[in-house]
N, C-alpha and C positions, 0 to 999 in steps of 0.2 A: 504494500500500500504506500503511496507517497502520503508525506507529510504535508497537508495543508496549512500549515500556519504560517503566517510573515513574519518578516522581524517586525514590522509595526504592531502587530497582535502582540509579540512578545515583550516589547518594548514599554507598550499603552498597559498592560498587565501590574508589569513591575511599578510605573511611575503609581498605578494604582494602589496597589498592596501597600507602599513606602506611605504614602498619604492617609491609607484608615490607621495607621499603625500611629503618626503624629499625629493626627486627632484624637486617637483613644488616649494619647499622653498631655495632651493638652487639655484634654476631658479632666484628668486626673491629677493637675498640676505636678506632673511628672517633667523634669529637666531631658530624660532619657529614660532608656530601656537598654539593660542589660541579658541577651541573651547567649542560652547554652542548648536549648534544645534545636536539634537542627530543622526542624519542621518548621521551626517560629523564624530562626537565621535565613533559610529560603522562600519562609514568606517576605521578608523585611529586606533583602538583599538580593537575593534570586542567586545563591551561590550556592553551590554543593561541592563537599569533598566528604569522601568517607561517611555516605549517613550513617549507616546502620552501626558501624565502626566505633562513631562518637555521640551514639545513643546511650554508651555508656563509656565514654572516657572523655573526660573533659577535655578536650586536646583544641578546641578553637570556639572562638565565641566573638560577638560582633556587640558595638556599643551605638545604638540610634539614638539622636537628640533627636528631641520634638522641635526647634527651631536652629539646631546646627549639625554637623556632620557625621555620616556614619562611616565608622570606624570597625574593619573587620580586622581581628585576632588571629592569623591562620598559621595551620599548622605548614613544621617544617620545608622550609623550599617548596611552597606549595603556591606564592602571589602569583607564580602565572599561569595557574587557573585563571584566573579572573578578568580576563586581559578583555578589555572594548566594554566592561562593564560600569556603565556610566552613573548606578547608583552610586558604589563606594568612591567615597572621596579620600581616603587612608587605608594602605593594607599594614597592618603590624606583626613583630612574631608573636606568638599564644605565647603566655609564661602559663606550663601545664604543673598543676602541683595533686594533681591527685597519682596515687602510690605508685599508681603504674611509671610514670614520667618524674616523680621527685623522688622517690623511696623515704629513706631517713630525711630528706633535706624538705619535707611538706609547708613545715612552720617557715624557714625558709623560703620558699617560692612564694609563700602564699602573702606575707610580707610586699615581696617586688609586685605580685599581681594586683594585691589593693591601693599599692602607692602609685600606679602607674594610673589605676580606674579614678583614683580621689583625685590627682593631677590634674586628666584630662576634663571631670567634673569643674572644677574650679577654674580650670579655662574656659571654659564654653560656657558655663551655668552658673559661676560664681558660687559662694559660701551657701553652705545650707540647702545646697539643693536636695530635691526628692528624688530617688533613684529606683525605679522600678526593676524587679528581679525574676526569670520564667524561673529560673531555678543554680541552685549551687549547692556547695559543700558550708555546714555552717562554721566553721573556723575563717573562712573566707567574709564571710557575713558579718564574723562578729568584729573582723580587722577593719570593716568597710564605715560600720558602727562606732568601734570607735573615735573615727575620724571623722564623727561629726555628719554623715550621711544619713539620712532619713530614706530606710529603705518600704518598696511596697511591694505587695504580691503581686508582681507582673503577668502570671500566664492567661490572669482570667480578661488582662486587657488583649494579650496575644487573640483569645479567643472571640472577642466580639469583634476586633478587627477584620477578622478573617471570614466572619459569618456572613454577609453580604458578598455576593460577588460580581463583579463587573463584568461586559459584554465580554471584554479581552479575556478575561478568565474562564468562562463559559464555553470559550473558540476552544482553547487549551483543554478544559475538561472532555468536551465532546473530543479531540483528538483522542486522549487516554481513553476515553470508552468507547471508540472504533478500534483499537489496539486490542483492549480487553475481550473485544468481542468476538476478534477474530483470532485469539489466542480459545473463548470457549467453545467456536464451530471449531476449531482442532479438536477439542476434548473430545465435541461431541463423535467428528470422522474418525477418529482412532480407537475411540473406546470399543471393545470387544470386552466376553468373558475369556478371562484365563489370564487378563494381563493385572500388577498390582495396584492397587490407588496412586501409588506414587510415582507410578509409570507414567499413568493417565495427567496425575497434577502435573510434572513435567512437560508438558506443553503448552501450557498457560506460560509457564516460568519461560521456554524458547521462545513463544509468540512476543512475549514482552520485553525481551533482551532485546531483541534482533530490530523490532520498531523503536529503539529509544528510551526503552521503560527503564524502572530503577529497581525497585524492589517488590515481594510481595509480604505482607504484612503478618500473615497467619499461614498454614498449609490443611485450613478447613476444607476437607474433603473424607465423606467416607461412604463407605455402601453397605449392603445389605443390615444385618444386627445392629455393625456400628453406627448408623442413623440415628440411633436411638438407646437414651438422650445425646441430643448434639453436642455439640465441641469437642470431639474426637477428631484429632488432625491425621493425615495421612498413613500409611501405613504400607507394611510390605505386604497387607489382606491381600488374598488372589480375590478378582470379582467375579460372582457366578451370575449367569445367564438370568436373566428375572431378577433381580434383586435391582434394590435404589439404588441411585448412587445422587446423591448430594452434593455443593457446595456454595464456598462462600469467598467469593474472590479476594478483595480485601488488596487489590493489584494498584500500588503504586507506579504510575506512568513515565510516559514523555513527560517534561516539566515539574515532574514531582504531584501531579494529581491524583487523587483514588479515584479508580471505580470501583464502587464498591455493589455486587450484584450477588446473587443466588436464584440458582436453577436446580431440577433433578428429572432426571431420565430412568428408565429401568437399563439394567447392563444389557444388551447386546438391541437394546433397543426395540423389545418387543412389546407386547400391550398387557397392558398392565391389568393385576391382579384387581378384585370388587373393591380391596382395603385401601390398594399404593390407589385405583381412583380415588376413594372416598378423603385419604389424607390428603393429598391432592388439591380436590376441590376445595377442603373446607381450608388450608392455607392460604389459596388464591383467592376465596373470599374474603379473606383477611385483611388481606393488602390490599385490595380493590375496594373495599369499603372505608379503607382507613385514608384511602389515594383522595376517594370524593369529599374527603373532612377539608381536606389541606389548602387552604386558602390565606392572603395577608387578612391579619386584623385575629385570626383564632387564638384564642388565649391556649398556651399547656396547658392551662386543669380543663377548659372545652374541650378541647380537642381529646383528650386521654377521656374524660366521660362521655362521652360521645362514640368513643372506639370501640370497635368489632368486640363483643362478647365472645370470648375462650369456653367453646364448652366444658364441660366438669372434668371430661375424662384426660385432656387434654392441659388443664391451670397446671400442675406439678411441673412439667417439663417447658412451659412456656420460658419463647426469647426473652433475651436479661432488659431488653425495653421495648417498645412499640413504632419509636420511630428514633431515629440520630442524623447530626448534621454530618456532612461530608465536603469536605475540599482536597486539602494538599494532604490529610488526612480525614479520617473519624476525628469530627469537632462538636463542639457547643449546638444544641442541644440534645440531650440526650433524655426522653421521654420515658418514666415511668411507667408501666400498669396503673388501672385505677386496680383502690381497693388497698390492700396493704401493703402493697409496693410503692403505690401515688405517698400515703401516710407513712413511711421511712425515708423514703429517699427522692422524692418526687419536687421540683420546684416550678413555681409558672413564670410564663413571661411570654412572649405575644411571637406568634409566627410571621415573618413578612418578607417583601419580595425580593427576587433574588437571594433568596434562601436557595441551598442544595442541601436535600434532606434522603435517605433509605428508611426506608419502609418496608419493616422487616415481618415476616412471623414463621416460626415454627410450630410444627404439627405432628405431636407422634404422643400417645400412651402411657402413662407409666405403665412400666413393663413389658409394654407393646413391642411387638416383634423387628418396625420400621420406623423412620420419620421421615416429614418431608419439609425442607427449609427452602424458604423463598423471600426473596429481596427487592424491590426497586428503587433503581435513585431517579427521580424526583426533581425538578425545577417548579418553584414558585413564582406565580406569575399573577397577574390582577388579576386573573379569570379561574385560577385553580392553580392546579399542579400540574406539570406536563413533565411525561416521562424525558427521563435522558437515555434512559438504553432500549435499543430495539430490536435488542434479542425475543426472541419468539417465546411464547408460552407453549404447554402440551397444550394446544385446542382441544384433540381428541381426546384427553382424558375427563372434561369435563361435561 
């Protein structure tokens, strides 16, 4: 498949992203934002090294002001990556003090890396500024503290930045979910009984290399038994003839966006049993029901009271929520169940447009023999929801 994006699309994206990131700091009288999570670094910068690498190793990290320069941290001999990237105005080297990179010398490093951050604050921002944090090591925190920094909890500004998305971004998403797509018609051409789940997932993973993708998040895939209950990732299971097979992509792309989808087929793709129907159907009514809720202005607690009733046999094993945002990944918000899921951990706030949202449910028995997992992502729009992926449903099983 060619890549249809421009560099103007990629361009208009970034200038995008950079700007909800300074107004959620200016929202906040925040001077800046300190980040370390790389999801939040390539929403704010559009650079990548190492994600999954430095998911968990502190090895680079980028400094945004809301009214001056950003400042990327990168690791070793790595600035020219970045070359023609007209966000960053400063590339610096990372000073890494977590154990991997300092060993005994932590307290050490972490010393040079707070005096280098309270510097550049007090140049840009002056005395007393507010410094917002997605996340760190707390020895790092408390050097930052005592030098008179007022720090905040940056990730949940990361996240409402991100929640909105712009036409440029949209270009970019649909890119990654033509990728994804055509990484799951492989699944679907190569699946046979006798070969292992992991064989099968393995074509997602080449479809998505080979077009530009980055990573895939989970290895949500399984069939027959292990359907049920979900979140059983891949395996060396052989798949037999007639049995489910399930997944949930969860496929980091080109640009770093998720598609995030679920489909299931019977293995060797024959017609399915009265139960794999009946699971089936009432999944797809799930998501289809919860698709015509989705409009700007619906509150979370509307919208979750309002949602498809879980019959009885079915509440034990139900998805861990109803509906989640999606961008460059699974974002803000993340929709409880009504009932005593909404009542523990459930919060409201108002759905609106240019939202990208999945629209999940699973369907399988306690004890039950199968399940069946189904996903959609979603665009909000003044009129409703409008799918973004147009992978096919089983017609025929409904």
């Amino acid at each position: 498949m060619r890549n249809p994006v421009s560099t103007q699309t990629l361009e208009a994206a970034r200038a995008y992203r950079l700007q909800r990131v300074r107004e959620q700091l200016l929202a906040a009288d925040c001077a800046a934002i300190l980040l370390y999570d790389p999801v939040n670094i390539r929403y704010a910068t559009d650079t990548s090294n190492m994600q999954v690498w430095t998911l968990h190793n502190f090895a680079r990290y980028a400094l945004v002001f809301a009214t001056g320069p950003v400042i990327l941290f990168e690791f070793h001999n790595c600035e020219h990556l970045h070359e023609g990237n007209g966000l960053i105005d400063e590339i610096r080297h990372a000073v890494s003090w977590s154990y991997f990179g300092a060993g005994s010398r932590i307290s050490e490093k972490a010393k040079v890396w707070a005096a280098e951050i309270v510097e550049l604050l007090r140049q840009h921002a002056g005395e007393g500024a507010r410094l917002a944090v997605d996340k760190a090591d707390f020895e790092g925190l408390e050097l930052l503290q005592a030098q008179g920094l007022t720090l905040v909890e940056g990730h949940s500004l990361m996240e409402e930045a991100r929640r909105i998305k712009s036409a440029a971004e949209l270009e970019l998403m649909r890119w990654t979910i033509a990728v994804c797509e055509k990484g799951i018609q492989r699944m679907h051409d190569e699946q046979r009984p006798g070969m292992s789940e992991n064989q099968l997932w393995a074509w997602l993973h080449y479809e998505n290399i080979r077009h530009g993708g980055e990573w895939i998040e989970t290895r949500l895939l399984a069939s027959g038994p292990r359907t049920n209950p979900w979140m059983q990732e891949s395996s060396e299971r052989v798949m037999q003839q007639g049995e489910i097979v399930s997944f949930d992509t969860d496929l980091i792309g080109p640009y770093g966006y998720c598609a995030d989808i679920s489909r299931a087929w019977t293995v060797g793709h024959v017609a399915p049993t009265a139960e794999q129907r009946k699971l089936y159907a009432l999944a797809f009514e799930q998501v289809h029901h919860n698709m015509d809720l989705l409009r700007p202005g619906i509150s979370h607690r509307e919208f979750v009271q309002r949602a498809w009733d879980i019959p009885q046999p079915y509440q034990h094993n139900r998805y861990c929520c109803v509906v989640h945002g999606v961008g460059l990944a699974d974002e803000y918000p993340a929709l409880a169940h009504k009932g005593a899921d909404w009542d523990s951990s459930g919060y409201d706030g108002v759905i609106e447009e240019n939202m990208v949202l999945c629209v999940e449910s699973y369907i399988g028995e306690r004890g039950g023999k199968e399940g069946i997992k189904l996903e959609q992502q979603v665009l909000i729009t003044r009129d409703g929801c409008q799918p973004l992926s147009q992978y096919p449903w089983q017609d025929d099983w409904l």
